[in-house]
GUMITOR-41216 format. One line per field, with one value per residue (C-alpha): residue in one letter; z, y, x. Coordinates in steps of 0.25 Angstrom, whole numbers, plus 5000, padded with zeros to 4 digits. Example, Ala and Ser with C-alpha at 12.3 -4.5 7.8 and 13.67 -1.06 7.14 Angstrom:
2
res	a_s .
Z	5031_5029 .
Y	4982_4996 .
X	5049_5055 .
END
This chain:
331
res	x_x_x_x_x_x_x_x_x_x_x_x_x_x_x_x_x_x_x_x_x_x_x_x_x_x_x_x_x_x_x_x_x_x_x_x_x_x_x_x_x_x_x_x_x_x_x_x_x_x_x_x_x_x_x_x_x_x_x_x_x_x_x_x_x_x_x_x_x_x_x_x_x_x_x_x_x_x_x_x_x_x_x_x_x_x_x_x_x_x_x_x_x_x_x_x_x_x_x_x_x_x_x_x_x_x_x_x_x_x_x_x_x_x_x_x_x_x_x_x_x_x_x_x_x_x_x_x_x_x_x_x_x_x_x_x_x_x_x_x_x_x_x_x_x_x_x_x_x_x_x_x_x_x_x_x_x_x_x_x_x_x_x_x_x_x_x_x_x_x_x_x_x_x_x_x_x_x_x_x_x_x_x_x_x_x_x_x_x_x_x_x_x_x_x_x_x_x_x_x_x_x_x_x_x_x_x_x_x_x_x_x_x_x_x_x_x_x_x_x_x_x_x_x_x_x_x_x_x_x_x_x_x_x_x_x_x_x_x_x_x_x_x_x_x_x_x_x_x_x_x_x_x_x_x_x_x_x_x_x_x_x_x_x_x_x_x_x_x_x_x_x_x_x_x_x_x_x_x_x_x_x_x_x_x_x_x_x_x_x_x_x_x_x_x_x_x_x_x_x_x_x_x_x_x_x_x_x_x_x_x_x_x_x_x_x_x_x_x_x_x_x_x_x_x_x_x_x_x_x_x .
Z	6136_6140_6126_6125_6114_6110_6102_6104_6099_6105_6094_6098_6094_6082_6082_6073_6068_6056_6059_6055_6054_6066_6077_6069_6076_6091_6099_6113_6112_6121_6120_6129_6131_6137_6144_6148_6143_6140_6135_6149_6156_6164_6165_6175_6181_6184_6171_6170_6154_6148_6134_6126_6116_6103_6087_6084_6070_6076_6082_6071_6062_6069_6069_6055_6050_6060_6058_6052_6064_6073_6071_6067_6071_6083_6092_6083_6096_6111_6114_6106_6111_6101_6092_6088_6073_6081_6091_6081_6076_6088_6099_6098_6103_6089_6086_6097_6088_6101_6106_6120_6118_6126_6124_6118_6110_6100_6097_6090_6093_6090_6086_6096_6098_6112_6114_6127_6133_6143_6151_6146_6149_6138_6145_6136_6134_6151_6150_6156_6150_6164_6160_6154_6145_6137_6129_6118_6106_6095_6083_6076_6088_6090_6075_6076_6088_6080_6066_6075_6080_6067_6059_6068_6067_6051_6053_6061_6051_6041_6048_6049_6035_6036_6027_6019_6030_6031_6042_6034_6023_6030_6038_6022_6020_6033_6030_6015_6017_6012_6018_6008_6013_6028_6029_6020_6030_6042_6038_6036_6048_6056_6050_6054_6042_6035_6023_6015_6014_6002_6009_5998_6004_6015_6006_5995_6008_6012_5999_5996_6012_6008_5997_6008_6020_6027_6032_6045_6043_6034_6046_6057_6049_6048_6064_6067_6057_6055_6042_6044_6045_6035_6023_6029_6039_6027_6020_6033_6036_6020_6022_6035_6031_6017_6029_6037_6026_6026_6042_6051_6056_6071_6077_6088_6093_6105_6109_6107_6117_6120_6120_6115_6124_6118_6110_6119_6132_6129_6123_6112_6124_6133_6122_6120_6134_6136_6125_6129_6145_6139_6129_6140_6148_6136_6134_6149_6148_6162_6161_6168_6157_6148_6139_6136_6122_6119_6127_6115_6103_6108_6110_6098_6090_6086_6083_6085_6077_6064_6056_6043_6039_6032_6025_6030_6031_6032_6033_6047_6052_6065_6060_6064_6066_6061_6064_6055_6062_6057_6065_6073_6065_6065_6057 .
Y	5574_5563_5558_5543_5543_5554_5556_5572_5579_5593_5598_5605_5619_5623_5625_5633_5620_5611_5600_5588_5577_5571_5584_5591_5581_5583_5583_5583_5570_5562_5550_5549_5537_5538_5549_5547_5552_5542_5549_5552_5550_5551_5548_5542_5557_5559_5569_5567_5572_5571_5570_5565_5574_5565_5568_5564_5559_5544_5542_5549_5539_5527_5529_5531_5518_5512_5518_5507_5495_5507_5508_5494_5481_5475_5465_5452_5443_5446_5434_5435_5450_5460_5460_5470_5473_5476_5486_5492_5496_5499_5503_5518_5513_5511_5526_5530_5533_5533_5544_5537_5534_5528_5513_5516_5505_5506_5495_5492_5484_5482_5495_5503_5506_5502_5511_5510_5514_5507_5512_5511_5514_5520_5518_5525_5537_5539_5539_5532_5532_5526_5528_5518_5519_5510_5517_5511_5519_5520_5517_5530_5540_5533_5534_5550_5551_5545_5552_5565_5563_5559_5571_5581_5575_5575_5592_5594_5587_5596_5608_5606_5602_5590_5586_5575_5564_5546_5552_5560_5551_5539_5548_5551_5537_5536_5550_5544_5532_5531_5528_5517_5512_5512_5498_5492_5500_5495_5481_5482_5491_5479_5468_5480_5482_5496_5496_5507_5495_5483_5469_5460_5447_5455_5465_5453_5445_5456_5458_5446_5444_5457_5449_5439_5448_5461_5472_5469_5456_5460_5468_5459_5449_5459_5463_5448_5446_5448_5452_5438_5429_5438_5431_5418_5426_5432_5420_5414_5424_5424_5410_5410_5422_5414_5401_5412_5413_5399_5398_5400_5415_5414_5424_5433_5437_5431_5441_5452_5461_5455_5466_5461_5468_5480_5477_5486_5478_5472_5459_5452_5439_5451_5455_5441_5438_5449_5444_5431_5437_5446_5434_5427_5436_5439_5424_5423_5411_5409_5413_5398_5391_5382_5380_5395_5393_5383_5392_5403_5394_5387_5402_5408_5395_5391_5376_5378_5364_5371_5375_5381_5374_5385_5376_5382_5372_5378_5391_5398_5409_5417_5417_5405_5410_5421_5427_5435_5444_5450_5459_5448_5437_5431_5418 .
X	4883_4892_4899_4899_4909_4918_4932_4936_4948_4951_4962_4974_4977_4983_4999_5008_5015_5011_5001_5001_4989_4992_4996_4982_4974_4981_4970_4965_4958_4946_4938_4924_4919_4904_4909_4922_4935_4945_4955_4959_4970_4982_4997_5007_5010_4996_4991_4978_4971_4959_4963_4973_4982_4982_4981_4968_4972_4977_4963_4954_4963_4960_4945_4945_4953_4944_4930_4922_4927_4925_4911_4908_4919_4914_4922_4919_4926_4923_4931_4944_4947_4951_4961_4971_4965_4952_4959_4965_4951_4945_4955_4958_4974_4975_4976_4984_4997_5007_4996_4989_4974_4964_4960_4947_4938_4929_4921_4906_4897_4882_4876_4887_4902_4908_4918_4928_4942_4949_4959_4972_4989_4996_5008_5018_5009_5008_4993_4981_4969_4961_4946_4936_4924_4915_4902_4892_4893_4882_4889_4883_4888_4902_4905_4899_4911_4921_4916_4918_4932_4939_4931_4935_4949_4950_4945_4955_4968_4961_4959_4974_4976_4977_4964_4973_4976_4974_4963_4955_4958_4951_4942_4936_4933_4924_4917_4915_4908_4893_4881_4881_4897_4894_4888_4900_4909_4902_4902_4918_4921_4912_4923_4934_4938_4939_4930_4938_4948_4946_4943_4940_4935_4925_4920_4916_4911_4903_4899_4893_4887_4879_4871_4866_4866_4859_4867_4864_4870_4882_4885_4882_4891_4902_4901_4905_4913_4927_4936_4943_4930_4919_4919_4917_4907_4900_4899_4892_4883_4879_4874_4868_4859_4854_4850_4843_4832_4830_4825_4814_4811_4810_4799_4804_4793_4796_4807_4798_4803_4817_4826_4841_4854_4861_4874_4882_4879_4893_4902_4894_4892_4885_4876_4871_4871_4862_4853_4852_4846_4836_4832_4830_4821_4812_4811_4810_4821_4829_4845_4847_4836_4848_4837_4835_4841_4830_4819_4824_4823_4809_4802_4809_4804_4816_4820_4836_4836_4834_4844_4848_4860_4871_4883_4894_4904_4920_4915_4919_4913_4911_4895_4888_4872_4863_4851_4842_4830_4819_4811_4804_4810_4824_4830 .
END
């Protein structure tokens, strides 16, 4: 059965000399991606391998520091690119440690992990890493993948004696949480933050968000949300939700049987590009009708005129609508 996502560490054998932390965790190590291994590579003299010799430590490390923005910091901005704090969450090249890696990606978003490499040079290392890969994760088998690497890798430092290390030491902190902490932890890891470190101004924004706000929308708040702009954004989102009980439901009966685009079809643009053809088939719109806004509003009975003024003046934020459903109502 073809692995769509694996992390594997085949340990050396045991020497005569002392280990220590970081020569216990040498390892033959491979990444697959949807199949493909791309840990592979080859150098300028024509040596071809299909793994790399690495410590483990370096990359159980890094997914540890990073394991709540692993599993739950999307991209907030297609547009502007990602930056460097982002990379260093999210590109495994932050745990190389002057060991060669592959340019591997993880990357949430929607309900699955887009994990993908790209071939890359690393030219003072002499080694190619030519093959590309992209799969879908579900969250809950990418995070079983990762879980099973960095376990196997905290064994093996204390099959070595080495029970006592910053690894195992962070590592505990993951294994620890309760069922009653993962939420708090996701919302955090969602802002890329770590949530086994104090942030005073987001814990009390989210604090006080929580009292207007479901969990579904305390998370979708913190997914678009980023630690510079979540207090103003919580405060928006506060508001907006209290105006939402004030208006018009809107019956979507009408859509019965529209059926909206999987979140892993791309970019956030695709996705809504997506949806907006498959609304227009269900509602038999043209893809040339310019008045297929009004065409939507008209069948959905919506009069666009209406609104529900939120005083907001001053406050800036990148939240600027909402939309609450119930089953086969929406506001």
């Amino acid at each position: 059965m073809v692995n769509a996502f694996a992390i594997q560490a085949q340990w050396a054998s045991a020497s005569s000399g002392t280990w220590g932390e970081y020569d216990a965790t040498l390892c033959n190590f491979r990444i697959e991606i949807g199949g493909e291994n791309v840990t592979a590579y080859a150098t300028d003299a024509g040596l071809h391998e299909d793994h790399l010799e690495i410590p483990a430590y370096y990359v159980a490390e890094w997914i540890t520091e990073n394991w709540w923005p692993l599993l739950w910091e999307p991209r907030k901005s297609e547009e502007a690119g990602d930056d460097y704090e982002f990379l260093t969450r999210h590109s495994l090249l932050t745990a190389e440690h002057g060991f060669a890696l592959p340019s591997v990606q993880i990357v949430p978003g929607g309900e699955r992990l887009q994990v993908s490499a790209h071939p890359r040079r690393a030219q003072h290392a002499d080694a190619h890493f030519n093959r590309k890969s992209e799969a879908w994760i579900a969250r809950k088998d990418a995070e079983n993948a990762l879980r099973k690497f960095v376990e196997e890798t905290v064994l093996r430092l204390a099959d070595k004696g080495h029970a006592a290390t910053a690894l195992e030491e962070s590592w505990s902190l993951v294994r620890n949480t309760g069922p009653d902490e993962i939420e708090f932890c996701s919302l955090m890891g969602a802002l890329g933050l770590s949530p086994y470190e104090t942030h005073d101004n987001i814990e009390s924004a989210l604090d006080k968000a929580s009292s207007m706000l479901s969990s579904e929308q305390m998370l979708d708040l913190c997914l678009t949300s980023t630690p510079e702009n979540l207090v103003r954004s919580a405060y928006v989102a506060g508001h907006m939700n209290q105006a939402m009980q004030k208006v018009s439901q809107v019956d979507l009966a009408t859509l019965q049987g529209f059926v909206p685009p999987s979140d892993d079809v791309g970019p956030a643009w695709r996705v809504g590009y997506k949806a907006t053809q498959a609304l227009r088939e269900n509602l038999s719109i043209g893809e040339t009708d310019f008045n297929g806004a009004s065409a939507v509003f008209e069948r959905l009975g919506i009069d666009p005129t209406v609104r529900q003024v939120v005083d907001l003046a001053g406050v800036e934020s990148p939240i600027v609508g909402g939309i609450e459903k119930h089953e086969s109502a929406a506001a």
